[in-house]
C-alpha positions in Angstrom: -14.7 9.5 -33.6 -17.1 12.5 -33.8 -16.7 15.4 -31.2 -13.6 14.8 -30.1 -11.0 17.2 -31.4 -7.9 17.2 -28.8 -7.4 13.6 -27.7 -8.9 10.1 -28.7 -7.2 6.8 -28.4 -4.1 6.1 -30.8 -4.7 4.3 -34.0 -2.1 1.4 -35.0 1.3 3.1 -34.8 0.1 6.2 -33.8 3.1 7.4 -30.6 2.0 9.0 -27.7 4.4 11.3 -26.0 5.2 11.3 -21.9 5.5 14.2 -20.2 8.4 14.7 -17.7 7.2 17.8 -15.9 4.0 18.1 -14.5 2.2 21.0 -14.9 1.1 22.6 -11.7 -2.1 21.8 -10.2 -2.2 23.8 -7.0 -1.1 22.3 -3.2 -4.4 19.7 -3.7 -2.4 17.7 -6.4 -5.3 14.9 -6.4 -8.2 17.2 -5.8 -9.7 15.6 -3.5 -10.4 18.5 -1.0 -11.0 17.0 2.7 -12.2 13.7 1.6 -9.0 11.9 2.2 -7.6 10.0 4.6 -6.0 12.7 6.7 -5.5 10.0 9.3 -2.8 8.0 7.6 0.3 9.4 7.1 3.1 8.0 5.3 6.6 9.2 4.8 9.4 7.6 2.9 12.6 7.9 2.1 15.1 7.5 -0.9 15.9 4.2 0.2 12.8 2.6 0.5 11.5 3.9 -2.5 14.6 2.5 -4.1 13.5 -0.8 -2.6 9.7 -0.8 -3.2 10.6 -0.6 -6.9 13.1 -3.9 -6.5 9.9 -5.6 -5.6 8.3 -4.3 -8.1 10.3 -5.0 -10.2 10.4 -8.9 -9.0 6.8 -8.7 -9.1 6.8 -7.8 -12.9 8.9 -11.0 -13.5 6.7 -13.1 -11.7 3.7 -12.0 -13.8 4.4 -13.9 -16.6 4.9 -17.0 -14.7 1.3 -16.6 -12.9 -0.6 -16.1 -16.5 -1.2 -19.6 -17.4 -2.1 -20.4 -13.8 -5.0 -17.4 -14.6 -7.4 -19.0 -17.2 -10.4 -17.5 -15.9 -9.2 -13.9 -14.4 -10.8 -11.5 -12.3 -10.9 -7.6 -12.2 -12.3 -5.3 -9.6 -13.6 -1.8 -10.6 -13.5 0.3 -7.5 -16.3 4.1 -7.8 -13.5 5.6 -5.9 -16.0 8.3 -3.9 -18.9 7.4 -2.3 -22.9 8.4 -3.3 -22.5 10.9 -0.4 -19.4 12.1 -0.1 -19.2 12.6 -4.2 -15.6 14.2 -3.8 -14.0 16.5 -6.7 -16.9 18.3 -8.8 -16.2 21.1 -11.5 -18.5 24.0 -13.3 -17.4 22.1 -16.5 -18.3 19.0 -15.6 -21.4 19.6 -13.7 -21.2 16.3 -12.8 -19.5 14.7 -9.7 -17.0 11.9 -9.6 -19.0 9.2 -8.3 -21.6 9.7 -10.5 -19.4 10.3 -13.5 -17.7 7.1 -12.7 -20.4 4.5 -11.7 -21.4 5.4 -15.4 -18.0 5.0 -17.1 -17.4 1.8 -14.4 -20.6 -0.1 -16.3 -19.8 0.6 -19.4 -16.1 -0.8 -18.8 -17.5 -4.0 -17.1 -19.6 -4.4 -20.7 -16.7 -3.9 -22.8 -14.2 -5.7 -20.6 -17.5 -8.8 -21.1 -17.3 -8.2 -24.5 -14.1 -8.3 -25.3 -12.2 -10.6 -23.6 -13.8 -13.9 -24.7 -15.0 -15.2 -21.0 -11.7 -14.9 -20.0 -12.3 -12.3 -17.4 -15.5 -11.5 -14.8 -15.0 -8.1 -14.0 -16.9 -7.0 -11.2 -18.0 -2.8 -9.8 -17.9 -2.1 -6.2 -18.8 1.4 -4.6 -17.8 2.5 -1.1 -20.9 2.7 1.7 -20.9 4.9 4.4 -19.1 3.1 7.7 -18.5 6.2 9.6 -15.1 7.3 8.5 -13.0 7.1 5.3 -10.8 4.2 6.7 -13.6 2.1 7.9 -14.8 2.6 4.1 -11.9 1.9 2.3 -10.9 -1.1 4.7 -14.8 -2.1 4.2 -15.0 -1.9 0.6 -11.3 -3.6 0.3 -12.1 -6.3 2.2 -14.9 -7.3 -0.5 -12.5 -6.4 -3.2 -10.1 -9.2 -1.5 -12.8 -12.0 -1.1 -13.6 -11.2 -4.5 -10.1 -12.3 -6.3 -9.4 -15.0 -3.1 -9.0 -17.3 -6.0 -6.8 -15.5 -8.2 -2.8 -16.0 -8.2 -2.2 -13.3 -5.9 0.7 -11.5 -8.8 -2.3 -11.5 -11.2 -4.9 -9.6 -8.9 -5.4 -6.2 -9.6 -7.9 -3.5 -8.3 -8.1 -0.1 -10.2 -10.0 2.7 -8.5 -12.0 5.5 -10.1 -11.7 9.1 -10.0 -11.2 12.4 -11.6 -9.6 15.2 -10.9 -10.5 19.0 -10.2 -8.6 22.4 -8.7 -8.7 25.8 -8.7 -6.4 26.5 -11.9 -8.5 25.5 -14.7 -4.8 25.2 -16.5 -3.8 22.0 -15.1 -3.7 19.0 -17.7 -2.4 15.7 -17.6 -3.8 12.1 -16.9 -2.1 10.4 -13.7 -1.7 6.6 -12.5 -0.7 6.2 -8.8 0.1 2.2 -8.7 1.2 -0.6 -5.9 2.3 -3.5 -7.5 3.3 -4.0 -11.2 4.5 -0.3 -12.9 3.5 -1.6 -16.6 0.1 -1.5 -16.2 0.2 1.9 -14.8 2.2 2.9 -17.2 0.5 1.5 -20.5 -2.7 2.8 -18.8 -1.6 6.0 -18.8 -0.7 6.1 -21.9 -4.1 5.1 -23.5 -5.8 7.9 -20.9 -3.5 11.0 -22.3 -4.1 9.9 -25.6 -7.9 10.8 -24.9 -7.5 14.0 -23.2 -4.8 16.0 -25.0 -2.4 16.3 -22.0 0.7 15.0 -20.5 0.9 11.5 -18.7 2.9 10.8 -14.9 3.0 7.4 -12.9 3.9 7.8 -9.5 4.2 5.5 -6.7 1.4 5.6 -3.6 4.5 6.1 -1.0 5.2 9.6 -3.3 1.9 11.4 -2.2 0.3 10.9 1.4 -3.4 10.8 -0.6 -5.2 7.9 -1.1 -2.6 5.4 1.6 -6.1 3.7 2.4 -6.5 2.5 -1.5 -3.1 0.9 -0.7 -3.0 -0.4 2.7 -6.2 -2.0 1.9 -5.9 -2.9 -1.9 -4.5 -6.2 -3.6 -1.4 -6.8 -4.9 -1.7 -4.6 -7.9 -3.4 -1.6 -6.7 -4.2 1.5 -9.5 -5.7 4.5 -8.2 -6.7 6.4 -12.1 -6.8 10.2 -12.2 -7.3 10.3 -16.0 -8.0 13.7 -16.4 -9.1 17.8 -14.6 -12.6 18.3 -14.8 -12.0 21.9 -13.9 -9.8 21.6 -17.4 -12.4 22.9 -19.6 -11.0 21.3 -22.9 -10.6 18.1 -20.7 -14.4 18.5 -19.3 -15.4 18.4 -22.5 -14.1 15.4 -24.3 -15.3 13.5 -20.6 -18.7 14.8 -20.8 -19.4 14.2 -24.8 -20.8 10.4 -25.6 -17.2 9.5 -27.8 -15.4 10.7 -24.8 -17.2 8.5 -22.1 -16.9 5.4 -24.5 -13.5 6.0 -25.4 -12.0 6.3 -21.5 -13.9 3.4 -20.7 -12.7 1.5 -24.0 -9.1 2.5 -22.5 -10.0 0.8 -18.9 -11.0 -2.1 -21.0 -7.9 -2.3 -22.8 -5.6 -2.1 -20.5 -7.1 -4.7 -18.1 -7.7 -7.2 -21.1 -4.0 -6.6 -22.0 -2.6 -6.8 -18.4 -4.1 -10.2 -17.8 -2.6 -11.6 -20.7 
């Protein structure tokens, strides 16, 4: 596509690489600022990390057993910020993330329509203002959850929208944090560095204290996408052309329609 000359998504047998260091992004690794849940803390420890990945890894199995019991799937598509809150924002981007994602979340939901032959209802919800960041996540969660009721609970899956921005404008790299199954964060990822140029990492929610309210609240499989700096300005700019838009909304597509199966 036109306009976009460091990333774009892989052609057939195209190989993406992963990174296994991540660049430096400053002490706000998800740029988030104070718009966080500050009130949940979570620790962990080697052990139950080594544990949470066991289930995980028992939760993988049992995906392929719940696909035929999925005929008509559901996805939620959670604007991680709020209208008034509007979190990370960068001089690149001149755009904020809720704004910059309610945009890219439509045009996912039409593509995902599109795409995967009535198979899948695919459905946007946005965070309203409850009077603190847990009330708002457990609010908007809560909807999320009535919303795929009906869905074998190893085949729901929630993935939440943001972007990332820091100080450095050197950091680079497209991040998954996931609950649940570790493929799709991983294939996700994937398709997201492809676009953007930089390395990929997948890390599980109990490895950074930001964002615990995405995963106390969410469903079983629980994404939370940072797909790329918007105080990157190479990364700003593939995200802000038209290819770039349509192309990291294509990847949400993809990788949902894949996922379910």
């Amino acid at each position: 596509m036109s306009g976009l000359s460091s990333g774009g998504l892989p052609g057939p047998g195209t190989p993406t690489t992963r990174g296994a260091t991540r660049p430096d992004a400053g002490d706000n690794s998800l740029g988030h600022g104070n718009g966080v849940d500050n009130d949940l803390k979570n620790g962990s420890t080697g052990a139950q990390d080594a544990g949470s990945d066991a289930r995980d890894n028992a939760s993988s199995s049992a995906l392929n057993q719940t696909v035929a019991e999925c005929p008509d799937c559901k996805v939620a598509i959670v604007i991680g910020d709020s209208s008034a809150s509007q979190e990370a924002h960068s001089e690149p981007m001149d755009v904020a993330e809720w704004t910059y994602n309610d945009d890219i979340a439509k045009r996912t939901v039409e593509l995902i329509n599109s795409q995967s032959g009535g198979k899948i209802t695919a459905e946007i919800f946005h965070r309203v203002s409850a009077g603190s960041y847990s009330r708002e996540m457990a609010t908007v969660y809560a909807k999320v959850n009535e919303f795929l009721a009906e869905v074998p609970s190893q085949k729901r899956i929630a993935i939440e929208l943001h972007y990332n921005s820091v100080k450095s404008t050197a950091a680079r790299f497209s991040e998954v944090l996931y609950k649940g199954d570790i493929s799709y964060a991983q294939n996700s990822v994937k398709l997201l560095a492809a676009i953007f140029g930089g390395k990929d990492q997948v890390r599980r929610y109990s490895s950074n204290p930001r964002g615990q309210a995405t995963f106390t609240n969410g469903p079983t499989n629980t994404y939370l996408m940072e797909p790329f700096f918007g105080s990157n300005p190479a990364s700003a700019a593939i995200a802000m052309c038209e290819d770039g838009k349509q192309q990291l909304a294509q990847a949400y597509a993809t990788s949902l329609i894949d996922w379910i199966g």
